[in-house]
Biopython code that builds the backbone (N, CA, C, O; Angstrom):
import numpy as np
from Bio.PDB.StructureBuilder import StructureBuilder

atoms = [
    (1, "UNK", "N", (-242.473, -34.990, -208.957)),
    (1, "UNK", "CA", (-243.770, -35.225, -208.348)),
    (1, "UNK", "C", (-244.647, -35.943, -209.375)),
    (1, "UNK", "O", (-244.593, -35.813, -210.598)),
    (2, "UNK", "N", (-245.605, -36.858, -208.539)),
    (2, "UNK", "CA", (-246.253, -37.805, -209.730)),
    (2, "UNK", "C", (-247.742, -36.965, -210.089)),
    (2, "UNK", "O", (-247.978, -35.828, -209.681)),
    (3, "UNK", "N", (-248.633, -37.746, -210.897)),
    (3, "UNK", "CA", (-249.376, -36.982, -211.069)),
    (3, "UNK", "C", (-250.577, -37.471, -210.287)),
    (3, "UNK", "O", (-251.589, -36.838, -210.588)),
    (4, "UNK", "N", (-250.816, -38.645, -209.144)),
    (4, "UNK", "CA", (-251.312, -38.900, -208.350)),
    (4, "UNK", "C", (-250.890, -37.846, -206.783)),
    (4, "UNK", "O", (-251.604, -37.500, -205.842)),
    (5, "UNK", "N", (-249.687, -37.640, -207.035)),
    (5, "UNK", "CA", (-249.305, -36.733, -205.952)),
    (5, "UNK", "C", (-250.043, -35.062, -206.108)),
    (5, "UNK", "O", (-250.647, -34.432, -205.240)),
    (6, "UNK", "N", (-249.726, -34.651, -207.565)),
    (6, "UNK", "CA", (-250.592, -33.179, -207.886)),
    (6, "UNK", "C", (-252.102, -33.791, -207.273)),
    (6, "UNK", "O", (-252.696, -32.975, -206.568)),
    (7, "UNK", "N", (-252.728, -35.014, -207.443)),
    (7, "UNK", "CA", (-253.981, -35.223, -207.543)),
    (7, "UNK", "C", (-254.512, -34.727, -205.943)),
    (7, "UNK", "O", (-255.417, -33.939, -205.672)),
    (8, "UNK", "N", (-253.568, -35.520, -204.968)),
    (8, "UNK", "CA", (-253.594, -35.074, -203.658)),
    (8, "UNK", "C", (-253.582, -33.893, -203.005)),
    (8, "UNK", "O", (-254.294, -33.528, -202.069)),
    (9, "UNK", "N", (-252.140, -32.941, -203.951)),
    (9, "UNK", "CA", (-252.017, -31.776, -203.194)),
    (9, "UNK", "C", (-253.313, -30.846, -203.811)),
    (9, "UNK", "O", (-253.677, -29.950, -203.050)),
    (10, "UNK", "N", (-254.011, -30.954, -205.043)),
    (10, "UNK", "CA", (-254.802, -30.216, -205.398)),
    (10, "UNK", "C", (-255.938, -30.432, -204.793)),
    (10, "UNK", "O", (-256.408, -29.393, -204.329)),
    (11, "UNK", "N", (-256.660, -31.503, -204.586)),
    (11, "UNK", "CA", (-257.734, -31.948, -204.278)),
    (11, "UNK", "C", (-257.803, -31.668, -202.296)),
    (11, "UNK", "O", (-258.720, -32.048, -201.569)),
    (12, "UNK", "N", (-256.595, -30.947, -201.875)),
    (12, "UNK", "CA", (-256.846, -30.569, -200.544)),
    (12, "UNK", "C", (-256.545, -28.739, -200.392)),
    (12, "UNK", "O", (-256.238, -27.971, -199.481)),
    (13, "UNK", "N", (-256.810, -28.649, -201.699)),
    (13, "UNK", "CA", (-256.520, -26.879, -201.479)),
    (13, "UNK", "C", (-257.884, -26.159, -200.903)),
    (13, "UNK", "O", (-259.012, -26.459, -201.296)),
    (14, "UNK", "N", (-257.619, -25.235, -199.982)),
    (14, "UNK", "CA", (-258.965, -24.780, -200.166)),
    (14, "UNK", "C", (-259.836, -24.390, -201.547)),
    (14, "UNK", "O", (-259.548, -24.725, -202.697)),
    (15, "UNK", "N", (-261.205, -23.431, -201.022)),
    (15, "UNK", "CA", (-261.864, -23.104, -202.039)),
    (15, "UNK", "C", (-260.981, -21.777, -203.070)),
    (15, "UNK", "O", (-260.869, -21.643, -204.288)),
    (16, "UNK", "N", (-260.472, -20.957, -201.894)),
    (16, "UNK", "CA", (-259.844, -19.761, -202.820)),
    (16, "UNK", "C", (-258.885, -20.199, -203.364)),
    (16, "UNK", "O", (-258.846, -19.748, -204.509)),
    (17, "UNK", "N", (-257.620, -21.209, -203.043)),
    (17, "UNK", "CA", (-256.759, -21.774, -203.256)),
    (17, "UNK", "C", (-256.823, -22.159, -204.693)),
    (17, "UNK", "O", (-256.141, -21.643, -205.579)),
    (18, "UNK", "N", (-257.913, -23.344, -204.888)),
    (18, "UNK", "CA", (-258.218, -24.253, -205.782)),
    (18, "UNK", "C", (-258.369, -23.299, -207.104)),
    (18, "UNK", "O", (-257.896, -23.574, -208.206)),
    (19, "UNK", "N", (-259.394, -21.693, -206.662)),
    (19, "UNK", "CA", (-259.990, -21.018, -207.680)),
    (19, "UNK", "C", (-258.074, -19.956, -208.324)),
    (19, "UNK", "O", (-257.995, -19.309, -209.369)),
    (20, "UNK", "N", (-257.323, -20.076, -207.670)),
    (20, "UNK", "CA", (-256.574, -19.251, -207.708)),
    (20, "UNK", "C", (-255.361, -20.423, -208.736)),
    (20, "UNK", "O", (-254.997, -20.279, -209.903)),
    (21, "UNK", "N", (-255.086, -21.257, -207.984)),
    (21, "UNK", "CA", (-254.258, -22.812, -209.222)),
    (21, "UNK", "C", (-255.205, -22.806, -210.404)),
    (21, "UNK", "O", (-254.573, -22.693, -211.454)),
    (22, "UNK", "N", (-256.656, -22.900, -210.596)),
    (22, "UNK", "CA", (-257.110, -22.741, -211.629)),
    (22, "UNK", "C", (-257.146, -21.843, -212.898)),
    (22, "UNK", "O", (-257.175, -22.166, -214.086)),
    (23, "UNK", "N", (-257.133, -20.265, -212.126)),
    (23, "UNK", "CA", (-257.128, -19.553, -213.022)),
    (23, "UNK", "C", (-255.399, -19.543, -213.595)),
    (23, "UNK", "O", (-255.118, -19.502, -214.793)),
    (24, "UNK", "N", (-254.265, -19.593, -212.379)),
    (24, "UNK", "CA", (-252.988, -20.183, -213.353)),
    (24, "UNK", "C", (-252.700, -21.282, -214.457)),
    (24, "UNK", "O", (-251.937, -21.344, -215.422)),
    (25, "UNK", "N", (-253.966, -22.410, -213.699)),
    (25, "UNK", "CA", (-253.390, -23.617, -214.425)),
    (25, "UNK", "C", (-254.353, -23.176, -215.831)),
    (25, "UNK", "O", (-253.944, -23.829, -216.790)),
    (26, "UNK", "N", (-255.376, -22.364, -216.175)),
    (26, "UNK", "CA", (-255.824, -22.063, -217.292)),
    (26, "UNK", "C", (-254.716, -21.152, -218.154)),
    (26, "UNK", "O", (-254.239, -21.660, -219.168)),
    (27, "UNK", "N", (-254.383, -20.063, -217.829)),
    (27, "UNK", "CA", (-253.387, -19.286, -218.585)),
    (27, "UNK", "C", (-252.140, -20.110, -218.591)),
    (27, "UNK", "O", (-251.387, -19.713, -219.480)),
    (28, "UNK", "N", (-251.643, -21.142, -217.899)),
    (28, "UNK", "CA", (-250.740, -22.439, -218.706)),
    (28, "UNK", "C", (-250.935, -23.046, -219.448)),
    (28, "UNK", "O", (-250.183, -23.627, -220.231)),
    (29, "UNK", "N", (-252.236, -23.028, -219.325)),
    (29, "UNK", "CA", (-252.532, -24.168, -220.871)),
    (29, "UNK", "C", (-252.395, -23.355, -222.102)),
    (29, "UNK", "O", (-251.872, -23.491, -223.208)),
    (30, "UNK", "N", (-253.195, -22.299, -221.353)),
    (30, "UNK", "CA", (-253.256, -21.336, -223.078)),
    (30, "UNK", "C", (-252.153, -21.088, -223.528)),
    (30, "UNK", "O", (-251.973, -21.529, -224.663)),
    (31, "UNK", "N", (-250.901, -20.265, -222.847)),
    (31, "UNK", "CA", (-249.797, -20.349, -223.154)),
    (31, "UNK", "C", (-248.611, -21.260, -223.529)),
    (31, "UNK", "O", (-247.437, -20.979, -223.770)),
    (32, "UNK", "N", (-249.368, -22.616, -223.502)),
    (32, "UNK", "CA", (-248.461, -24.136, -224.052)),
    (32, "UNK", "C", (-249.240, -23.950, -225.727)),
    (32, "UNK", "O", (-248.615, -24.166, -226.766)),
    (33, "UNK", "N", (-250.416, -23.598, -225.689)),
    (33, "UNK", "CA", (-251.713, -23.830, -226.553)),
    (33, "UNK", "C", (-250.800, -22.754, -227.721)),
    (33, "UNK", "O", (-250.337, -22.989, -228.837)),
    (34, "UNK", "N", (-250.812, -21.672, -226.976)),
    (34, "UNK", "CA", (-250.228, -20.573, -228.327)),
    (34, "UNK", "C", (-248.809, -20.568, -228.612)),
    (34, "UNK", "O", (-248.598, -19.956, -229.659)),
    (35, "UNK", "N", (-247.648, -21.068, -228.019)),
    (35, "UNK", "CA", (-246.522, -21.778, -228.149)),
    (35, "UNK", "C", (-246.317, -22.933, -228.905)),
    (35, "UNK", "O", (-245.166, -23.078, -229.317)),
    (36, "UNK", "N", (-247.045, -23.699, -229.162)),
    (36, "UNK", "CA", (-247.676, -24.674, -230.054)),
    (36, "UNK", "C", (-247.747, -24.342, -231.214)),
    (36, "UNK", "O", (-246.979, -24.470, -232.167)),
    (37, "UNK", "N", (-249.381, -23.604, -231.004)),
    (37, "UNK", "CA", (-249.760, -22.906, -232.970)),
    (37, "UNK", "C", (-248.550, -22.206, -233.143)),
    (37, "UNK", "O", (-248.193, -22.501, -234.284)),
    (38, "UNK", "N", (-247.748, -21.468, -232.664)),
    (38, "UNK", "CA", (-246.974, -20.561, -233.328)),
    (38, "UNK", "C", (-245.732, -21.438, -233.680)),
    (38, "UNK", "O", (-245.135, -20.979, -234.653)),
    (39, "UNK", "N", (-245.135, -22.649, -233.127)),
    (39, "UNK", "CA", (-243.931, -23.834, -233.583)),
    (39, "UNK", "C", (-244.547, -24.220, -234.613)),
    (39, "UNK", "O", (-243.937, -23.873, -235.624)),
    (40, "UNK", "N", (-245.986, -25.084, -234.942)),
    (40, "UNK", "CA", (-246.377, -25.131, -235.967)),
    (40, "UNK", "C", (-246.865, -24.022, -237.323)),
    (40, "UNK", "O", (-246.921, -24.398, -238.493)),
    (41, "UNK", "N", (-247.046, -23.231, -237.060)),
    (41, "UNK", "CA", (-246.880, -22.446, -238.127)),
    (41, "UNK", "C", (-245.285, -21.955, -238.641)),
    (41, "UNK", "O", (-245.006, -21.860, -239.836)),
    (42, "UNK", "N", (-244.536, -21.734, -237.799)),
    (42, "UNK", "CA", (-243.200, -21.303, -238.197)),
    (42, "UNK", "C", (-242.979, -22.813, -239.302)),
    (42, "UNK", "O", (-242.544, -22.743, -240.451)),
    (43, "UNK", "N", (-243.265, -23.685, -238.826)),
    (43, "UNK", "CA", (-243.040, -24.865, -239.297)),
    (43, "UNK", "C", (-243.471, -25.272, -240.440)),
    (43, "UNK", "O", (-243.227, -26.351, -240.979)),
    (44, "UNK", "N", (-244.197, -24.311, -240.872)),
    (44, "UNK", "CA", (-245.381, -24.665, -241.790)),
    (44, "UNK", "C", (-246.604, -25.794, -241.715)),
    (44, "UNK", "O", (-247.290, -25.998, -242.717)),
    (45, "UNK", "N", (-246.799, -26.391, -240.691)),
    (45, "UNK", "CA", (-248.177, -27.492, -240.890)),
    (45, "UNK", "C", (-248.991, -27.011, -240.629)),
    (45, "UNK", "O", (-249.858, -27.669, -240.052)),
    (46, "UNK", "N", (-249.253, -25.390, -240.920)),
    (46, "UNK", "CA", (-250.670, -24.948, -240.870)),
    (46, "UNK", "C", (-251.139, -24.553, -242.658)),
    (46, "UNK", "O", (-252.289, -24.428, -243.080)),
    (47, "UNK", "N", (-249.860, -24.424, -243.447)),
    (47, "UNK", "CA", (-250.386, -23.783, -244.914)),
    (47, "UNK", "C", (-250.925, -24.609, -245.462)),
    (47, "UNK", "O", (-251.134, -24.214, -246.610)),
    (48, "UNK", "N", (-251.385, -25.806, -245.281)),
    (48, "UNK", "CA", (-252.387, -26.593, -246.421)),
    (48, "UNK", "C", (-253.990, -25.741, -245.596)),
    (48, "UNK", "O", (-254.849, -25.248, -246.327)),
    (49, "UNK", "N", (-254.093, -25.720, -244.419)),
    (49, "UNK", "CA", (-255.503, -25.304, -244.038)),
    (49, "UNK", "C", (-255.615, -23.630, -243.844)),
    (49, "UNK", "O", (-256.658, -23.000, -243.667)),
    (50, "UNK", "N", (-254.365, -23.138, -243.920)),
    (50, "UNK", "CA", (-254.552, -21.455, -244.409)),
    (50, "UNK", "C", (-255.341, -21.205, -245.665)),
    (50, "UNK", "O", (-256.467, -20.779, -245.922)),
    (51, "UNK", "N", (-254.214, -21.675, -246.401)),
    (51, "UNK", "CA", (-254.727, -21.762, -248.204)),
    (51, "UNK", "C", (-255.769, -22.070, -248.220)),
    (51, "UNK", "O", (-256.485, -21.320, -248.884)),
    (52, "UNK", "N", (-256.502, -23.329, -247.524)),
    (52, "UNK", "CA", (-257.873, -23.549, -247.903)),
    (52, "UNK", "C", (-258.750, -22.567, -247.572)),
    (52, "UNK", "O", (-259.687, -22.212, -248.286)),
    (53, "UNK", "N", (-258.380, -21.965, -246.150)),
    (53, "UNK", "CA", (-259.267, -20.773, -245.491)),
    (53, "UNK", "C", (-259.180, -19.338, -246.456)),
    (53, "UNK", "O", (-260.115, -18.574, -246.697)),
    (54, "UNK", "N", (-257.804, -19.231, -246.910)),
    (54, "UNK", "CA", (-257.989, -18.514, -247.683)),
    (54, "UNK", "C", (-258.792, -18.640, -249.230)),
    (54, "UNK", "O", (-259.604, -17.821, -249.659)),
    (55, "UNK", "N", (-258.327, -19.899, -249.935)),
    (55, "UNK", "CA", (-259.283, -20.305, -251.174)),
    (55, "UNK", "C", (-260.657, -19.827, -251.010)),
    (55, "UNK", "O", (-261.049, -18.994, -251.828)),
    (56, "UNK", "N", (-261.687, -20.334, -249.814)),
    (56, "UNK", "CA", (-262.882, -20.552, -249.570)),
    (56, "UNK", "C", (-263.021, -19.130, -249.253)),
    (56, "UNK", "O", (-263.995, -18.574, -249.760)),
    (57, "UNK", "N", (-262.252, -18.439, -248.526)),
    (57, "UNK", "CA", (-262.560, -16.599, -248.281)),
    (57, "UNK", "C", (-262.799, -16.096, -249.883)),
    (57, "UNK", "O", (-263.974, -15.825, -250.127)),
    (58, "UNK", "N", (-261.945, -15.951, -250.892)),
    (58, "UNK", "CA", (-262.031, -15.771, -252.075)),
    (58, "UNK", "C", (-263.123, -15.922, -252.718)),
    (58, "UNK", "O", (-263.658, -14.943, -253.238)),
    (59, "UNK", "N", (-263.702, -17.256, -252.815)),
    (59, "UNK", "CA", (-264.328, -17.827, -253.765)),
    (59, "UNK", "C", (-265.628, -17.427, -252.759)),
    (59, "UNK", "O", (-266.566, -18.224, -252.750)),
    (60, "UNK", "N", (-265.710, -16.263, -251.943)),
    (60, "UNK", "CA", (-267.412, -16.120, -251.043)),
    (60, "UNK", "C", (-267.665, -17.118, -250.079)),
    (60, "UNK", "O", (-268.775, -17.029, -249.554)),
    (61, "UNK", "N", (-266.958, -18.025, -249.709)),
    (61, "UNK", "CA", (-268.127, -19.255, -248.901)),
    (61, "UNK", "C", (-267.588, -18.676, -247.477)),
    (61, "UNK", "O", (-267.313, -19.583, -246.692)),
    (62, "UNK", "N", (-267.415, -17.594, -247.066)),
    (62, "UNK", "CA", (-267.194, -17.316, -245.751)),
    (62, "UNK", "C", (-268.352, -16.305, -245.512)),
    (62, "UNK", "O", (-268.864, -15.656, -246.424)),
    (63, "UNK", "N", (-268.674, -16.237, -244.370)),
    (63, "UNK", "CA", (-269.598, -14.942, -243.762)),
    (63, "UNK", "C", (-269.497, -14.684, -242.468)),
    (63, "UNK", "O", (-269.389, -15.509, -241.560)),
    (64, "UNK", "N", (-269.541, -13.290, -242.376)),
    (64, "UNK", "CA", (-268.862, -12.655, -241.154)),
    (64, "UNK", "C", (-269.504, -13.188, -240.044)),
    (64, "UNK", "O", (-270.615, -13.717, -240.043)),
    (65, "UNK", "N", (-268.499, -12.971, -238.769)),
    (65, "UNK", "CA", (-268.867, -13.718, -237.606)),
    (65, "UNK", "C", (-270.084, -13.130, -236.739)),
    (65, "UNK", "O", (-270.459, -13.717, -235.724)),
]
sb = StructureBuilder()
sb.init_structure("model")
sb.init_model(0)
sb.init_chain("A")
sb.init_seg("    ")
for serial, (resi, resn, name, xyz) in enumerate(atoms, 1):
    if name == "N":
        sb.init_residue(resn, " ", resi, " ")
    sb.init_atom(name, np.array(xyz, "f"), 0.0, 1.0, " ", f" {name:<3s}", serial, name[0])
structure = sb.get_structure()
């Protein structure tokens, strides 16, 4: 299916419909989103900006949220 075709079948869902593909198509993203960070970290292309987060925790320049 193309993505002019999703464009169609979505854009004729009803209102509950639409709200109901949404809240799936949100917890798909997130779950591509955290499948992601976690390939890249196994991977390591997150330890140059850990280390820094950690350096800068150390050295004080952080403050609680």
């Amino acid at each position: 299916m193309s993505v002019e075709e999703l464009e169609s079948v979505v854009s004729g869902l009803s209102q509950a419909e639409l709200a109901r593909f949404s809240h799936w198509f949100e917890e798909f993203i997130a779950d591509q989103w955290d499948r992601q960070i976690e390939q890249d970290m196994q991977a390591g292309r997150l330890d140059a900006a850990l280390k820094r987060a950690d350096d800068h925790y150390e050295a004080g320049r952080c403050t609680p949220l």
